[in-house]
C-alpha positions as CSV (number, residue, x, y, z in Angstrom):
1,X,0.0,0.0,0.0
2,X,1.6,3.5,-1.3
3,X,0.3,6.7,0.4
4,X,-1.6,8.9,-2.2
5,X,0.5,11.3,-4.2
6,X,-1.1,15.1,-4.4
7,X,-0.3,17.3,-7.4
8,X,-0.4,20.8,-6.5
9,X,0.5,24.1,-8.8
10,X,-1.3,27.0,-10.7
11,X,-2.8,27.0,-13.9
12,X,-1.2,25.1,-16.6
13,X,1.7,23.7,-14.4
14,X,1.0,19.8,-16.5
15,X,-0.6,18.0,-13.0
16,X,-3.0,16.5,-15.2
17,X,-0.7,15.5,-18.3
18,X,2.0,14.4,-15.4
19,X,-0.3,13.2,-13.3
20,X,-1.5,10.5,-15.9
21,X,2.0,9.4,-16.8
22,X,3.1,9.4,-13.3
23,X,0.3,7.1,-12.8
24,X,0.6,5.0,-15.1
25,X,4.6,4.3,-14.4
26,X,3.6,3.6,-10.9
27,X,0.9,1.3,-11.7
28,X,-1.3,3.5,-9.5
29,X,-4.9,5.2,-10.1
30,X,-5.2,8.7,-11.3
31,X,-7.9,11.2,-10.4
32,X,-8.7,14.9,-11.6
33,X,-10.4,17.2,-8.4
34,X,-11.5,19.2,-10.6
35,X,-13.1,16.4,-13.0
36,X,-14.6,14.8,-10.4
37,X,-16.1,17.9,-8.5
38,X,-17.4,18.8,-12.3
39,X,-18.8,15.4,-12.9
40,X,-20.5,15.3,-9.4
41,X,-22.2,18.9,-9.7
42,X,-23.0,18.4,-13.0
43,X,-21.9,21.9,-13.9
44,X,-18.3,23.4,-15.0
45,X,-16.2,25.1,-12.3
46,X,-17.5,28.5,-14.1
47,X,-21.3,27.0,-13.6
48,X,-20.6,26.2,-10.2
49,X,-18.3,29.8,-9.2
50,X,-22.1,31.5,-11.2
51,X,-24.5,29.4,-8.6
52,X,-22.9,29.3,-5.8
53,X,-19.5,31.9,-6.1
54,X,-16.1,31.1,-5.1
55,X,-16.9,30.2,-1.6
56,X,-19.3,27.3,-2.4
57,X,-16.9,26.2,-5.3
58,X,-14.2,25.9,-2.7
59,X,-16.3,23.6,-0.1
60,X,-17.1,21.0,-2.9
61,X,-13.2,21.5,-3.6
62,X,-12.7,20.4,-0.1
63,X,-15.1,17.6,-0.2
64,X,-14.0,16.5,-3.1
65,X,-10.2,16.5,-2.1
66,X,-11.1,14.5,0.9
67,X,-13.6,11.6,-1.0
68,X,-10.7,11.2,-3.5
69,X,-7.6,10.5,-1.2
70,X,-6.8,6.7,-1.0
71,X,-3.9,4.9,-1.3
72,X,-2.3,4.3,-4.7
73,X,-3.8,6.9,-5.9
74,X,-2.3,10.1,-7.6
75,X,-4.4,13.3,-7.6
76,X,-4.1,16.0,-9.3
77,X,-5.8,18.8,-7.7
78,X,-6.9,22.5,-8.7
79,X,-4.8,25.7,-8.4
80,X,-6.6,26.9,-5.5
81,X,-6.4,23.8,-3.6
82,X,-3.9,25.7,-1.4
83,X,-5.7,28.6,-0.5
84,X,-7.4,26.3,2.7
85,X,-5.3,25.8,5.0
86,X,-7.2,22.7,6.1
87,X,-6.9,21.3,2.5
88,X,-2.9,21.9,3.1
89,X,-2.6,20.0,6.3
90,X,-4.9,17.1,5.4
91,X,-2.7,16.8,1.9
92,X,0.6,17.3,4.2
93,X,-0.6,14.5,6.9
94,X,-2.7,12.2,4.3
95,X,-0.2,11.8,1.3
96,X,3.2,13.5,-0.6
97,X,2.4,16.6,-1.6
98,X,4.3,17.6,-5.0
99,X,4.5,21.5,-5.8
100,X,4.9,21.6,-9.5
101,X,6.7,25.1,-9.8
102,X,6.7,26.9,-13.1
103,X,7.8,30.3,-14.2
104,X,5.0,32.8,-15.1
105,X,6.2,32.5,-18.9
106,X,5.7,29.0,-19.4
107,X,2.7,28.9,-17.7
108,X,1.0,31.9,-19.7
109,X,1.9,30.3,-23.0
110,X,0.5,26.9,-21.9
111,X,-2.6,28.3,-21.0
112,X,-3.3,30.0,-24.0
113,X,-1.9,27.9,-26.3
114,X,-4.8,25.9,-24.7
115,X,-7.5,27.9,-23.4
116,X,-10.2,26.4,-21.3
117,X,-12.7,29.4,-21.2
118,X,-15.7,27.1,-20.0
119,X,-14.0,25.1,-17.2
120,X,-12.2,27.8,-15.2
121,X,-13.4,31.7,-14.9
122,X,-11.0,34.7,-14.9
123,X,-10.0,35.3,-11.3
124,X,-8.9,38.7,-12.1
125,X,-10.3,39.8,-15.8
126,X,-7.1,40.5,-16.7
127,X,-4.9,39.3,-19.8
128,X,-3.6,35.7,-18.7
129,X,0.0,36.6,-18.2
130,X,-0.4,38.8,-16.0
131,X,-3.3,37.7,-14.0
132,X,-1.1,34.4,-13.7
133,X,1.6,36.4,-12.4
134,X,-0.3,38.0,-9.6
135,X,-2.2,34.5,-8.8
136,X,1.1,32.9,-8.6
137,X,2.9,35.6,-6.7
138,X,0.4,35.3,-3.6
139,X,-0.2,31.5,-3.9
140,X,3.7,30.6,-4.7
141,X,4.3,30.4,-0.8
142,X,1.3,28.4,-0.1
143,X,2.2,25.7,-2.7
144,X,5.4,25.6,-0.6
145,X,4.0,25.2,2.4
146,X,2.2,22.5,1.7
147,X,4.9,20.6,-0.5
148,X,7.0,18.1,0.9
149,X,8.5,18.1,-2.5
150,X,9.1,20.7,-5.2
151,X,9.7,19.8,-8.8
152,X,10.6,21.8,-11.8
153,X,7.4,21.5,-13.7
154,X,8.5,23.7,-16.4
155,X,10.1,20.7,-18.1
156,X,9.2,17.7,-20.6
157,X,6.0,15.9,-19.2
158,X,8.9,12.4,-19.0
159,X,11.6,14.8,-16.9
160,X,9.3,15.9,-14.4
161,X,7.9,12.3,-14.1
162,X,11.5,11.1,-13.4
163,X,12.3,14.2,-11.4
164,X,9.3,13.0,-9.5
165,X,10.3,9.1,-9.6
166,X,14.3,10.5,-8.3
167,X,12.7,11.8,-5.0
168,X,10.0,9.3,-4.3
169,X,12.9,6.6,-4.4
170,X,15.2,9.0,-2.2
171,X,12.5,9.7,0.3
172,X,11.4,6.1,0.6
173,X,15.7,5.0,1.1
174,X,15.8,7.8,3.7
């Protein structure tokens, strides 16, 4: 039995696209927060932040995050995961929490070389390099805090898989 692996980073930092391979290389499970939070409101993240605004987005977030953790199982979670600190200690104390850290560049150009206007609203209404730089600047020392690991997501989906592989191996021989 392997303790779940949490994926944690903003916007566009690959903790779904890693999260899959990572998976799969471990033989593990893999689950989406936001998916599944999606799938069980029946509404997209911008339906849900319309109905019920950010704060009842953020409780299913919670619920969600805490339905979802079981062992061999590797989550990636949503960029605001971190805001709670609740979430942060349960992720901390439940799991390894992996803070994949991008620069403000690479993130921006992921984003909009694949923009997902239905699934997550503006949190700012501002152009997506900068509103990424503002989100990342007051959330970068959360994802920190809550990271028993941090990876350099700004790499090849295989590299930060390995990276991620490297320290698993290190902190299990440790």
């Amino acid at each position: 039995m392997t303790l779940p692996i949490f994926l944690t980073g903003a916007r566009g930092c690959g903790k779904t696209t890693i999260g899959v391979q990572l998976a799969r290389v471990r033989d593990c499970q893999f689950v989406d927060t936001d998916r599944v939070l999606q799938e069980q409101a029946q509404m997209t993240v911008a339906g849900i932040v319309e109905k019920e605004g950010w704060s009842g987005f953020r409780a299913r977030e919670t619920a969600t995050l805490q339905s979802v953790t079981m062992p061999s199982t590797v989550i990636a979670t949503g960029g605001g995961i971190i805001l709670s600190e609740f979430n942060r200690q349960f992720m901390r104390e439940k799991g390894i929490v992996i803070y994949l850290c991008a620069p403000v560049d690479v993130l921006a150009q992921r984003l909009e070389a694949t923009p997902k206007v239905t699934q997550r609203p503006t949190l700012t209404g501002k152009p997506i390099s900068e509103e990424v730089s503002e989100i990342l600047a007051e959330r970068d020392a959360l994802y920190r805090d809550a990271a028993h690991y941090v990876v350099n997501g700004a790499q090849d989906p295989e590299n930060v898989v390995a990276e991620i592989q490297a320290v698993l191996l290190l902190a299990r021989a440790s």
